[in-house]
MOPAC internal coordinates of N, CA, C and O (Angstrom, degrees):
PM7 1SCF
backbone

  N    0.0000 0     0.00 0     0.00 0    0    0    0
  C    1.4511 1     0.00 0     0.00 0    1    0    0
  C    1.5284 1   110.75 1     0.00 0    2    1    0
  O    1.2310 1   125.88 1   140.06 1    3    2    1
  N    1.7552 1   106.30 1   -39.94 1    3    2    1
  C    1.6970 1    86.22 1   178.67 1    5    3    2
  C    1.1096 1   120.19 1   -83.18 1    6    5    3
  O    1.2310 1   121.49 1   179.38 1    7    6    5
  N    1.2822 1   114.75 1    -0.62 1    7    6    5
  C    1.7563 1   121.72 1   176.66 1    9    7    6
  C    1.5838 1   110.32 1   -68.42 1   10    9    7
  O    1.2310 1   127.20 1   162.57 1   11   10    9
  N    1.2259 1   103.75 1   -17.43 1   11   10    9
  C    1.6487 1   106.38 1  -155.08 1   13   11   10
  C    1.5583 1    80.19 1  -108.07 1   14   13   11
  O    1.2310 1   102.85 1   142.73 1   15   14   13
  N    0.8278 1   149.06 1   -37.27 1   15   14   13
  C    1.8363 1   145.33 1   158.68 1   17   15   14
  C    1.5318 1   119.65 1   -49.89 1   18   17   15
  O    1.2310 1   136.27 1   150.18 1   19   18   17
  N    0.6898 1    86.11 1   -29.82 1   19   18   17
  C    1.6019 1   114.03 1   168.87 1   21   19   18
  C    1.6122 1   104.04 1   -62.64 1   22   21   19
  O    1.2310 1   120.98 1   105.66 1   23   22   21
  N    0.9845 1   115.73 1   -74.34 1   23   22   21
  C    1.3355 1   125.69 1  -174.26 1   25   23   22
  C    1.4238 1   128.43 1   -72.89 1   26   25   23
  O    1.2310 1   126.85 1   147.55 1   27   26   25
  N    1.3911 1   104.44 1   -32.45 1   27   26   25
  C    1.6331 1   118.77 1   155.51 1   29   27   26
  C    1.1185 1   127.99 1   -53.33 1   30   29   27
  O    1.2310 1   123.78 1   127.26 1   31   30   29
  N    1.6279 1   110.35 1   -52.74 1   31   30   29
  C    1.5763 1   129.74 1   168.46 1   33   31   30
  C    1.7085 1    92.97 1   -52.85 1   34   33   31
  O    1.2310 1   108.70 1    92.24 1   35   34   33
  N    1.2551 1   138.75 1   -87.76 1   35   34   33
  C    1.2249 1   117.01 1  -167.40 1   37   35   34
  C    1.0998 1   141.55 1   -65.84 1   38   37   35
  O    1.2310 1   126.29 1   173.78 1   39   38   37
  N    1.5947 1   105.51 1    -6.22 1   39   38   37
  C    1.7730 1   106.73 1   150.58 1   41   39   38
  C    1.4005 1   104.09 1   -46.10 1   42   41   39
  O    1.2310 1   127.18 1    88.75 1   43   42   41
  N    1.4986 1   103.80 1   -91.25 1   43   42   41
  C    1.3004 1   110.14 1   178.09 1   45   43   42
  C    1.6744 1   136.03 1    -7.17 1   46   45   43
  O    1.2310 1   125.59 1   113.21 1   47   46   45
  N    1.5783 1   106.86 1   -66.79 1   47   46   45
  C    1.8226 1   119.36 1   163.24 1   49   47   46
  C    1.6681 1    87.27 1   -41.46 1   50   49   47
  O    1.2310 1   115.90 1   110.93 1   51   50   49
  N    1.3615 1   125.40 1   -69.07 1   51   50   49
  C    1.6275 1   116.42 1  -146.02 1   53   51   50
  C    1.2962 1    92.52 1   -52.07 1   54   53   51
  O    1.2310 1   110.39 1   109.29 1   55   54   53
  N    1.5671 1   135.66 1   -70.71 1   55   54   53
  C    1.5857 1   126.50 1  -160.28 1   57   55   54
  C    1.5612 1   110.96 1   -65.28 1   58   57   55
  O    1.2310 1   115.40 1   170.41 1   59   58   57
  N    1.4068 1   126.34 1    -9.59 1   59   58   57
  C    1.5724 1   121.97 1   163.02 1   61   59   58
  C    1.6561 1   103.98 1   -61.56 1   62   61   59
  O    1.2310 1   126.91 1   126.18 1   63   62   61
  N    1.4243 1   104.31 1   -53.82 1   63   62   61
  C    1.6398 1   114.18 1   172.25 1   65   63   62
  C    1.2275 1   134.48 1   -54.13 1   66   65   63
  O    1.2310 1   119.65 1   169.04 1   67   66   65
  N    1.4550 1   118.28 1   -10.96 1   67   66   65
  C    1.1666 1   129.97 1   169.11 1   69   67   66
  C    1.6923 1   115.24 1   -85.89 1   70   69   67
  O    1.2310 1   134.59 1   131.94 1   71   70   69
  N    1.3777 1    89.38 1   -48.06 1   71   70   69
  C    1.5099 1    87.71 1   173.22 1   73   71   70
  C    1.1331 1   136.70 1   -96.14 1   74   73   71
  O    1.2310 1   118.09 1  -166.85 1   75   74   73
  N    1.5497 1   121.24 1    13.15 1   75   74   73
  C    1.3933 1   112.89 1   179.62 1   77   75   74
  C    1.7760 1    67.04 1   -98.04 1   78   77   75
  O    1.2310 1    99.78 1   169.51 1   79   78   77
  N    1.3810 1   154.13 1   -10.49 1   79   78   77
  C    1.2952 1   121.51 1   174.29 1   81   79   78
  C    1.2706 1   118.63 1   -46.50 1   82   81   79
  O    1.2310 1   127.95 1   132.41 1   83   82   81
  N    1.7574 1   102.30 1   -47.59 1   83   82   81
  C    1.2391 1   121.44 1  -166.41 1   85   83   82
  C    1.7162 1   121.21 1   -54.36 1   86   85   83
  O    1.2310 1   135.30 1   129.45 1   87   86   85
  N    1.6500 1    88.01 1   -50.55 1   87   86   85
  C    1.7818 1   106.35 1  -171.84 1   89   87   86
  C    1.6893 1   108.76 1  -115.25 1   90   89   87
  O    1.2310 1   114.70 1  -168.35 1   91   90   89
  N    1.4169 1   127.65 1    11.65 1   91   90   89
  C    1.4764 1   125.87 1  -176.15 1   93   91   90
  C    1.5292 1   111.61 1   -72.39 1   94   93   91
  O    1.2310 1   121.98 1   168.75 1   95   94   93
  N    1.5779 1   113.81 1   -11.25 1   95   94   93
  C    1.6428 1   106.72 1  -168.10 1   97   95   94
  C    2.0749 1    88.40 1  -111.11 1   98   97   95
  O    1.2310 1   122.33 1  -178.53 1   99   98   97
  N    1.2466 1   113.14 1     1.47 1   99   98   97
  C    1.3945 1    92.18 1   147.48 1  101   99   98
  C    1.2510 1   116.11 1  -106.48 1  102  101   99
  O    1.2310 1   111.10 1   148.01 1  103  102  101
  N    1.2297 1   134.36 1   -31.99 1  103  102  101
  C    1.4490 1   120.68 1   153.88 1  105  103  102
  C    1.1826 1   125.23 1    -7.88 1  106  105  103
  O    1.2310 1   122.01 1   119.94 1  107  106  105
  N    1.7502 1   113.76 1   -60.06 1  107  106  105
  C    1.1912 1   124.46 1   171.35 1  109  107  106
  C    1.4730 1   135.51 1   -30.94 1  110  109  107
  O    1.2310 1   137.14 1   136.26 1  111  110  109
  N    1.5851 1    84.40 1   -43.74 1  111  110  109
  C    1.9731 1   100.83 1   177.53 1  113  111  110
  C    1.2125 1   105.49 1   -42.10 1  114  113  111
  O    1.2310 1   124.21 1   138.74 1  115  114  113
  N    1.1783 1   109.53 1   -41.26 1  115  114  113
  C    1.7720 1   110.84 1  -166.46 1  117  115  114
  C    1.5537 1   100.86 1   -89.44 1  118  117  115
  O    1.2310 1   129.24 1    99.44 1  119  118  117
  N    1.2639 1    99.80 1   -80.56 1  119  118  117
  C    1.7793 1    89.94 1   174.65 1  121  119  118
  C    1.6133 1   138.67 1   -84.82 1  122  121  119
  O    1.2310 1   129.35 1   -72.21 1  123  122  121
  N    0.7509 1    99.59 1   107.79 1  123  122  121
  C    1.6854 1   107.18 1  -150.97 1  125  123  122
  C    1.0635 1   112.87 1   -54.82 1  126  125  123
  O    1.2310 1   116.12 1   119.93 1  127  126  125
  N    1.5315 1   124.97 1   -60.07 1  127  126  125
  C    1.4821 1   120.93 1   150.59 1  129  127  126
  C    1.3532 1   156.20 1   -31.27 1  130  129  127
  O    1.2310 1   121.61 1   161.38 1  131  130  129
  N    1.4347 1   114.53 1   -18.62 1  131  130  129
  C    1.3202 1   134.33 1   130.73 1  133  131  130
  C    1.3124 1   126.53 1   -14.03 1  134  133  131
  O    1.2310 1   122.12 1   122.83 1  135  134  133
  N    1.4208 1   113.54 1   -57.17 1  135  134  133
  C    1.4167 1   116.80 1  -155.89 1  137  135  134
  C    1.5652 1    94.29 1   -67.96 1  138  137  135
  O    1.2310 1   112.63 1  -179.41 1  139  138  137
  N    1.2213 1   131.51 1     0.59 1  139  138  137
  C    1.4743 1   114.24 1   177.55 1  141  139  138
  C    1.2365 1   108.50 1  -102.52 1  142  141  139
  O    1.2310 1   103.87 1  -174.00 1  143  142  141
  N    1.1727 1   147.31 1     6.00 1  143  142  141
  C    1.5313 1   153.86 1   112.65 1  145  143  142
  C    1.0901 1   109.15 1   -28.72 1  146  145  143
  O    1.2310 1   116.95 1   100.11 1  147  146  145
  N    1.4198 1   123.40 1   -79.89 1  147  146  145
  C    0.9835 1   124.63 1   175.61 1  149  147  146
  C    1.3398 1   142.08 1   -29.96 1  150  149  147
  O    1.2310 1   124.33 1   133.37 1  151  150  149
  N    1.4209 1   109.29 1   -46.63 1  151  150  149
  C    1.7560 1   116.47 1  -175.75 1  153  151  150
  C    1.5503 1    92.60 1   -87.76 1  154  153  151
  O    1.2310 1   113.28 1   173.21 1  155  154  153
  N    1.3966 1   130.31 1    -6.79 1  155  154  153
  C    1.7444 1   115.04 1   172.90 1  157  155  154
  C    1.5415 1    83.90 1   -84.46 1  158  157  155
  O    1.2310 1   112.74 1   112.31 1  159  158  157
  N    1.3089 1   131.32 1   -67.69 1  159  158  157
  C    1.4202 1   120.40 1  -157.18 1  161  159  158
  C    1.9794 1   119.56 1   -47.97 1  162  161  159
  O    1.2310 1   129.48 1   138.57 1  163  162  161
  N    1.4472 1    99.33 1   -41.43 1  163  162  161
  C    1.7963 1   101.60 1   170.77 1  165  163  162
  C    1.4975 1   104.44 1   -66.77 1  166  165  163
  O    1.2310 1   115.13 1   145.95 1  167  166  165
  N    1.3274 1   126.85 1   -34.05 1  167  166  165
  C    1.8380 1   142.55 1  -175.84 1  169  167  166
  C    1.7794 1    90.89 1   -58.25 1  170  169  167
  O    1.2310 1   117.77 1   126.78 1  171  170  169
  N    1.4287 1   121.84 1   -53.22 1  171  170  169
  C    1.4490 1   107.96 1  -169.21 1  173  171  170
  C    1.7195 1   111.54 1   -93.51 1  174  173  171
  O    1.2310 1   124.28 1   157.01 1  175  174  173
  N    1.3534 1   109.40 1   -22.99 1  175  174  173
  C    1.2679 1   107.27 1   153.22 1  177  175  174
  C    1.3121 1   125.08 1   -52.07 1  178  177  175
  O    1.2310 1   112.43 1   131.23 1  179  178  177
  N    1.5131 1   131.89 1   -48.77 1  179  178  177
  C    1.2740 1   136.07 1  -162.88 1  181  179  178
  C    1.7968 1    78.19 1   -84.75 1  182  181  179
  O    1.2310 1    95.12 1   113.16 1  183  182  181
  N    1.1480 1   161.08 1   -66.84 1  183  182  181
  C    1.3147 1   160.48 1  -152.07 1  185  183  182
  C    1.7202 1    87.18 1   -57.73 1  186  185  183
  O    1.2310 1   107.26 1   121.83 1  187  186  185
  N    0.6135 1   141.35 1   -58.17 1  187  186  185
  C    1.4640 1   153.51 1  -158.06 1  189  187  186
  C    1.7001 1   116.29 1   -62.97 1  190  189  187
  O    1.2310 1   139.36 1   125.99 1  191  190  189
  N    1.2096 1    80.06 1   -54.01 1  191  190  189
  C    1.5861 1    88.11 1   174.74 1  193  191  190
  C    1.4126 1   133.90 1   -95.73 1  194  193  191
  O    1.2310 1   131.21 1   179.26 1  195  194  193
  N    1.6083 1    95.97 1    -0.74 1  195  194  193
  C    1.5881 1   111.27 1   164.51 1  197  195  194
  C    1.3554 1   112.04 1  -112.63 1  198  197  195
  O    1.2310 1   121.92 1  -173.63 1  199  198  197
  N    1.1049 1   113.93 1     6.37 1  199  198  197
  C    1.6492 1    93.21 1   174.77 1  201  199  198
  C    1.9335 1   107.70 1  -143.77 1  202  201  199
  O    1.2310 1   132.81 1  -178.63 1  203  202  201
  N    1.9404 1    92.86 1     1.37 1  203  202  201
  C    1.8375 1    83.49 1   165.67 1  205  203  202
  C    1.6287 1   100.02 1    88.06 1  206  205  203
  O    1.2310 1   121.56 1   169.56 1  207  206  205
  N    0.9262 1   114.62 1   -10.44 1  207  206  205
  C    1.4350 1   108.23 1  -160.73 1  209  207  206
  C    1.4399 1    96.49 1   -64.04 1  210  209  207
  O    1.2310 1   111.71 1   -19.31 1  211  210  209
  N    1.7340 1   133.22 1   160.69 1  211  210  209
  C    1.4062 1   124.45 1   157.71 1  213  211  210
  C    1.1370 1   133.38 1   -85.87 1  214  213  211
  O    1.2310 1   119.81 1   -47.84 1  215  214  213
  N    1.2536 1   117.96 1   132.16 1  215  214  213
  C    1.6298 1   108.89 1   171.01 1  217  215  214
  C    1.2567 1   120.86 1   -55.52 1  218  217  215
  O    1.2310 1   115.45 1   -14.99 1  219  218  217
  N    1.4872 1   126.23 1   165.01 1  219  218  217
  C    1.5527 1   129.01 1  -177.54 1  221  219  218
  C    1.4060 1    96.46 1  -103.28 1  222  221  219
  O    1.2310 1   117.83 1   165.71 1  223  222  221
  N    1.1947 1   121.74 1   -14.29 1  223  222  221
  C    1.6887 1   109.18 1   162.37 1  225  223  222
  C    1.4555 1   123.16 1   -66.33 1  226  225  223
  O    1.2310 1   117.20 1   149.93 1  227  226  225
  N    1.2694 1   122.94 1   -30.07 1  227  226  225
  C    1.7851 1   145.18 1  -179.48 1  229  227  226
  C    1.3793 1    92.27 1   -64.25 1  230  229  227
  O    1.2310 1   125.62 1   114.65 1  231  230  229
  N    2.0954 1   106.80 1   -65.35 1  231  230  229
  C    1.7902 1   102.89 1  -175.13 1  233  231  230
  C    1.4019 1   102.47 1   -50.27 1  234  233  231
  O    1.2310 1   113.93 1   111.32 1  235  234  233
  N    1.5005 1   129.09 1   -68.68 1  235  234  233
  C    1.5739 1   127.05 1  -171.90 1  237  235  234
  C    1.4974 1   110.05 1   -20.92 1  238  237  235
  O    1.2310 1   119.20 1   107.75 1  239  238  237
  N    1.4735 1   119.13 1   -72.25 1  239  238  237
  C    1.0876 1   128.59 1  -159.21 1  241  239  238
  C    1.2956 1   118.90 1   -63.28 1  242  241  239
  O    1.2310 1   121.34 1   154.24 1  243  242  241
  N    1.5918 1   115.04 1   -25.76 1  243  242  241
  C    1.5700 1   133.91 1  -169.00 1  245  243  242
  C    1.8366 1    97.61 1   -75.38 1  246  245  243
  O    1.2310 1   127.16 1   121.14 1  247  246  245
  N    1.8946 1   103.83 1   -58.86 1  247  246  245
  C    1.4035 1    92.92 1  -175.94 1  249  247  246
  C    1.6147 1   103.15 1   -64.02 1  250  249  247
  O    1.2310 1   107.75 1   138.85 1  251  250  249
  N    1.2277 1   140.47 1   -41.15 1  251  250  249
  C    1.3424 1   130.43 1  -171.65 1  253  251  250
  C    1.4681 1   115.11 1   -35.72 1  254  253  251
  O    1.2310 1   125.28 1   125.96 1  255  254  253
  N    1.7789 1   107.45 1   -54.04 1  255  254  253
  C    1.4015 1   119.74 1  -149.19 1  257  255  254
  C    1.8312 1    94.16 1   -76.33 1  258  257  255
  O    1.2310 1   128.41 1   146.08 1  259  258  257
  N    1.8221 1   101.42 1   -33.92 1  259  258  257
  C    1.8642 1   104.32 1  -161.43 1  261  259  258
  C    2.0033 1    90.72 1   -74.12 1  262  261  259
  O    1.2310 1   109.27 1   148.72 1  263  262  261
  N    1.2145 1   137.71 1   -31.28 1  263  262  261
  C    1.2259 1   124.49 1   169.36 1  265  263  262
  C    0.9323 1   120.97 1   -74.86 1  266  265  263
  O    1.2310 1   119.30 1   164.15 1  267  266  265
  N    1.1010 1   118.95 1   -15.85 1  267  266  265
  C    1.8420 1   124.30 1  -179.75 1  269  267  266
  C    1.7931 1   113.00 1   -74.75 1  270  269  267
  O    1.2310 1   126.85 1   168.93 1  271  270  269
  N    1.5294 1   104.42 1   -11.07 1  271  270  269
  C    1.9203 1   116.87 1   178.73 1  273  271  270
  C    1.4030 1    82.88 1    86.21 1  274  273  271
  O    1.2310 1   105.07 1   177.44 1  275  274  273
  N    1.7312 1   145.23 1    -2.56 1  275  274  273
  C    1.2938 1   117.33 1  -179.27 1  277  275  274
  C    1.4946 1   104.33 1   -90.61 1  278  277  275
  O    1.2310 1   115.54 1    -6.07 1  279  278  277
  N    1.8137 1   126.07 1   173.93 1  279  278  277
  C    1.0294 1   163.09 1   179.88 1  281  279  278
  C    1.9959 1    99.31 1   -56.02 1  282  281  279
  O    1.2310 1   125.02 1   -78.63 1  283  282  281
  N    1.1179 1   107.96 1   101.37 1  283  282  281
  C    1.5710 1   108.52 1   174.73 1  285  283  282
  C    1.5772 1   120.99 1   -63.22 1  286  285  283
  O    1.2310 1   123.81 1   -23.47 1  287  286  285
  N    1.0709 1   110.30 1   156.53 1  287  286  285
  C    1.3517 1   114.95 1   178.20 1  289  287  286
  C    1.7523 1   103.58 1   -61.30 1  290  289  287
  O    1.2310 1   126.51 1   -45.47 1  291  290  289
  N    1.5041 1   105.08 1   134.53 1  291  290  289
  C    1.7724 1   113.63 1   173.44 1  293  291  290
  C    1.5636 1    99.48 1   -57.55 1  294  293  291
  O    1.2310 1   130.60 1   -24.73 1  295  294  293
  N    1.4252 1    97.16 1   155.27 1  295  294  293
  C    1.6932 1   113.90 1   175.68 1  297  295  294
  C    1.8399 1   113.47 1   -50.15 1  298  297  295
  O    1.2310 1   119.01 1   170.99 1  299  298  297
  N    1.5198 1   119.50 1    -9.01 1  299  298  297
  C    1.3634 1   123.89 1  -149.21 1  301  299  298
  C    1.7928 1    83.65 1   -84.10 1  302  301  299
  O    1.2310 1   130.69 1   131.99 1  303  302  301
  N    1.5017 1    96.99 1   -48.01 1  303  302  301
  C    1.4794 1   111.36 1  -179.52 1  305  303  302
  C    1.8831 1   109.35 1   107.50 1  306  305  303
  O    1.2310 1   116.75 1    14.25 1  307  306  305
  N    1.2419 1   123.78 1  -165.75 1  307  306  305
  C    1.1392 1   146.34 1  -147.66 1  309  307  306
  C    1.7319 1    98.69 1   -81.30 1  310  309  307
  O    1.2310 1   107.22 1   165.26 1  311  310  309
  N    0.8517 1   141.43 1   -14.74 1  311  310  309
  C    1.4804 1   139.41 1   173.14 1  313  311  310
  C    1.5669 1   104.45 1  -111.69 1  314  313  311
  O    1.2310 1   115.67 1   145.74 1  315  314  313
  N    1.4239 1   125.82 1   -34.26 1  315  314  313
  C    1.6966 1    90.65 1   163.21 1  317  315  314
  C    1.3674 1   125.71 1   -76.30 1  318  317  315
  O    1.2310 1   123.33 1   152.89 1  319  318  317
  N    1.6472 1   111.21 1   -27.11 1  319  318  317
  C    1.6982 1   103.62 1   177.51 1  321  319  318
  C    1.3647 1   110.12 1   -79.61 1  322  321  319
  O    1.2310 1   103.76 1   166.82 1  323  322  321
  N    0.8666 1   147.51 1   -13.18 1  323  322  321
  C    1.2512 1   126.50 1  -165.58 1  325  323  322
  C    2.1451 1   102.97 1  -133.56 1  326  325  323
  O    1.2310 1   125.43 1  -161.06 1  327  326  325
  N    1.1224 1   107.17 1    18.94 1  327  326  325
  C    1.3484 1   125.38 1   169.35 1  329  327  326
  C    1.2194 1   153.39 1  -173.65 1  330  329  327
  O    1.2310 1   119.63 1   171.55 1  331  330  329
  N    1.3025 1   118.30 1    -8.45 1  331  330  329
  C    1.2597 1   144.37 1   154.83 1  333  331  330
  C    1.5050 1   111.21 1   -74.34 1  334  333  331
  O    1.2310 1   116.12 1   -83.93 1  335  334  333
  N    1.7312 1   124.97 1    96.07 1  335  334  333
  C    1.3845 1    98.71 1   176.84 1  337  335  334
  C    1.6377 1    92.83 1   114.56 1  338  337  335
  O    1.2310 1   123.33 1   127.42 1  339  338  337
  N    1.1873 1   111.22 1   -52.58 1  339  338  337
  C    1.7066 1   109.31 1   170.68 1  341  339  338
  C    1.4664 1   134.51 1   -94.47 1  342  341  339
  O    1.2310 1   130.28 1   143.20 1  343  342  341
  N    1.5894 1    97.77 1   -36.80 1  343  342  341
  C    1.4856 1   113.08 1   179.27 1  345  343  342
  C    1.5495 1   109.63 1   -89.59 1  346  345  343
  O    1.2310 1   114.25 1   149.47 1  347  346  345
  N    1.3682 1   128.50 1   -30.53 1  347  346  345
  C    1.4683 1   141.44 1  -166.04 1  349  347  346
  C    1.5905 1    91.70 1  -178.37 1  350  349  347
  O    1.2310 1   119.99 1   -50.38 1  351  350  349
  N    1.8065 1   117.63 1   129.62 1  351  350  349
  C    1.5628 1   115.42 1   144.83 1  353  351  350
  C    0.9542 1   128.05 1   -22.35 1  354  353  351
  O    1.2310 1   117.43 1   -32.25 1  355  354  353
  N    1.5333 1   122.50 1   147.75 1  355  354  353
  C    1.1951 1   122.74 1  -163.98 1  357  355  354
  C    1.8582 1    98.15 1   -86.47 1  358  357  355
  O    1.2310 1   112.54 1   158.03 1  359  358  357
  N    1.1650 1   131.70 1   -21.97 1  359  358  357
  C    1.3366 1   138.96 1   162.75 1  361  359  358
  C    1.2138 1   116.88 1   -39.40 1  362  361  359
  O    1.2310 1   120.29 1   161.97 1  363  362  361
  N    1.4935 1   117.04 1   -18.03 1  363  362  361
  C    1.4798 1   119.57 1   164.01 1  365  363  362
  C    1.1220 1   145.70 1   -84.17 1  366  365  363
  O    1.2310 1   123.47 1   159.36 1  367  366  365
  N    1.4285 1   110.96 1   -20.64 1  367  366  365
  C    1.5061 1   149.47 1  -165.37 1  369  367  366
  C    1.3592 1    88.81 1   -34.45 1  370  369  367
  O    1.2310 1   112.81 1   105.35 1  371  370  369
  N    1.0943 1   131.18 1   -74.65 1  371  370  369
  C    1.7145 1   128.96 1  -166.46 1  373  371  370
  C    1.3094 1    98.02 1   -62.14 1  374  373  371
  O    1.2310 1   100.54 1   154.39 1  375  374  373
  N    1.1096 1   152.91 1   -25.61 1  375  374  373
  C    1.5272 1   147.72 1  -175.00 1  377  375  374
  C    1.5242 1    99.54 1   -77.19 1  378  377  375
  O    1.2310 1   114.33 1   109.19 1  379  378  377
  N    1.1316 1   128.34 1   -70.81 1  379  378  377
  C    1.0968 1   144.84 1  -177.13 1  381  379  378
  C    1.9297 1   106.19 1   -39.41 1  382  381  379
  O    1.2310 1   126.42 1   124.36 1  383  382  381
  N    1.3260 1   105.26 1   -55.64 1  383  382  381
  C    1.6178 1   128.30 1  -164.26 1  385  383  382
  C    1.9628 1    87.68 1   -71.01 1  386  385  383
  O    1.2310 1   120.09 1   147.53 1  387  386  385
  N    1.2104 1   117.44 1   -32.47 1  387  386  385
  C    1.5654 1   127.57 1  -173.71 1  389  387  386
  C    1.5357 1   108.08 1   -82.06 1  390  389  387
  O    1.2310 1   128.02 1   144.94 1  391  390  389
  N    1.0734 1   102.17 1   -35.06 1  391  390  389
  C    1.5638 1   116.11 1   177.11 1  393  391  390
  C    1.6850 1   127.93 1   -67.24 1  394  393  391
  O    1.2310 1   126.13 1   138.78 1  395  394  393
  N    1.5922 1   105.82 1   -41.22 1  395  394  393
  C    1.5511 1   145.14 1   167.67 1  397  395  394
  C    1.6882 1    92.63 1   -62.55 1  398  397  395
  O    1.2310 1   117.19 1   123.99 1  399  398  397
  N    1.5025 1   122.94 1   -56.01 1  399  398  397
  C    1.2361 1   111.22 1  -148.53 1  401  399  398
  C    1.4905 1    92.15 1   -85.48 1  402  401  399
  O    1.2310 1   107.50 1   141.71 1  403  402  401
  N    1.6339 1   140.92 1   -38.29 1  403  402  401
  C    1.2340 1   130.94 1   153.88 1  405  403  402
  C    1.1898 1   130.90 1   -28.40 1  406  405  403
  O    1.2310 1   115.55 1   146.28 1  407  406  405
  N    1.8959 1   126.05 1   -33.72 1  407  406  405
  C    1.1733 1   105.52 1  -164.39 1  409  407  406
  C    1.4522 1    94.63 1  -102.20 1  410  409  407
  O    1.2310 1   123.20 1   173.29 1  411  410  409
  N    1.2750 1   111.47 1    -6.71 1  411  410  409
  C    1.9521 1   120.86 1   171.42 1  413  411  410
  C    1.5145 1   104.22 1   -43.07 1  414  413  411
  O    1.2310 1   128.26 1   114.36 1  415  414  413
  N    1.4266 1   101.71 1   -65.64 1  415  414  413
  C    1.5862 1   139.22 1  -150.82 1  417  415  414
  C    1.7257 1    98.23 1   -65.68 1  418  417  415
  O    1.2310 1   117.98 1   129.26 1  419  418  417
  N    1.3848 1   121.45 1   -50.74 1  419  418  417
  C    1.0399 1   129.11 1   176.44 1  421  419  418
  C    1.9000 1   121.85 1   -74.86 1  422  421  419
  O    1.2310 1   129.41 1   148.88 1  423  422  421
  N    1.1815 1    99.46 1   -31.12 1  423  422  421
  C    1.7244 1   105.53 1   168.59 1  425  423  422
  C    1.2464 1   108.36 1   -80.27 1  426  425  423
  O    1.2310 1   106.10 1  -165.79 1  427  426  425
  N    1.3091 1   143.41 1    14.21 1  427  426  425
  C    1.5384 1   155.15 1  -172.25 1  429  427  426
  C    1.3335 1   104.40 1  -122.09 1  430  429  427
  O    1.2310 1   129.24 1   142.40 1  431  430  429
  N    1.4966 1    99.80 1   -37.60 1  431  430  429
  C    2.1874 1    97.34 1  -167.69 1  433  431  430
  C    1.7110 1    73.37 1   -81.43 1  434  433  431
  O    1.2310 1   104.93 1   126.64 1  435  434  433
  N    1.0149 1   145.48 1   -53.36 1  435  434  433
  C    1.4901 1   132.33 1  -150.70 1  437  435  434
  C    1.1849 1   106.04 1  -112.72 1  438  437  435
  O    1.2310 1   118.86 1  -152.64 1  439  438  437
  N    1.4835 1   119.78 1    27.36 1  439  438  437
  C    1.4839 1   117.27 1   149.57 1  441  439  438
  C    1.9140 1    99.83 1  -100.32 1  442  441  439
  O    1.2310 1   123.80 1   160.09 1  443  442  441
  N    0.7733 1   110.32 1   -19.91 1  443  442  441
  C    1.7683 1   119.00 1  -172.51 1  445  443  442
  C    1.4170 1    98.34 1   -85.24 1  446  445  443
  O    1.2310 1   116.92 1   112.94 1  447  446  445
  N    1.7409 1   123.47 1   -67.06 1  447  446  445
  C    1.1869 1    92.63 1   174.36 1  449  447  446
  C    1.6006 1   142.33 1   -85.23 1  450  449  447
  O    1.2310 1   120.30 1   175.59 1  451  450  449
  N    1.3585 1   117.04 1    -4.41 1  451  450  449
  C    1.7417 1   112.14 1   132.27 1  453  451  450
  C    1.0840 1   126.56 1   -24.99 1  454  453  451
  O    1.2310 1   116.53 1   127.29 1  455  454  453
  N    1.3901 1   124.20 1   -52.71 1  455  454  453
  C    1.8945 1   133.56 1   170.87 1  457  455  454
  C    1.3632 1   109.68 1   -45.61 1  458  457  455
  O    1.2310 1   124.01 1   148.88 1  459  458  457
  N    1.0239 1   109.91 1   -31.12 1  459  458  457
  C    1.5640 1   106.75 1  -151.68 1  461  459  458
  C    1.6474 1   104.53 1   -98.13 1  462  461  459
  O    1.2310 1   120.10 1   180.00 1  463  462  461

């Protein structure tokens, strides 16, 4: 049972992690200090998705689920099972990944000029 908490809990962290990618640099608007969370979290995202590397949330969740007697995460890892294919086709991936990097790009021009 705690293996399987284990693994839930880092499902869970991963889709918090996805989306403060998404929405953490408007967050910022409000708390200003944030944004340095933030630019490490898009920093290991953008590391992530250019070079394949795995997240340690995927490992977390993988040993959780393989001690738990459940079905491990596929070799693809944590964005094809649980979103690629479910959330949007996987034919989108660059649309989607283009879409993420717009609303980055734009919570930055208007987290900067808020600063100012």
């Amino acid at each position: 049972m705690m293996y399987r908490l284990v693994a839930e809990a880092a499902m869970v962290v991963h889709f918090l992690f996805l989306a403060y990618v998404a929405v953490g640099g408007f967050i910022a608007w409000r708390w200003r200090r944030t944004i340095y969370a933030h630019i490490a979290v898009v920093g290991w995202a953008l590391l992530s998705v250019a070079t394949g590397i795995e997240c340690p949330l995927t490992v977390v969740e993988d040993w959780g689920r393989r001690h738990a007697g459940m079905q491990g995460l596929p070799a693809s890892g944590f964005i094809d099972y649980y979103i690629e294919g479910v959330i949007y086709p996987e034919k989108y991936t660059n649309l989607v990944r283009l879409g993420v990097t717009v609303l980055v790009v734009f919570s930055y021009v208007g987290y900067l000029s808020r600063r100012r």
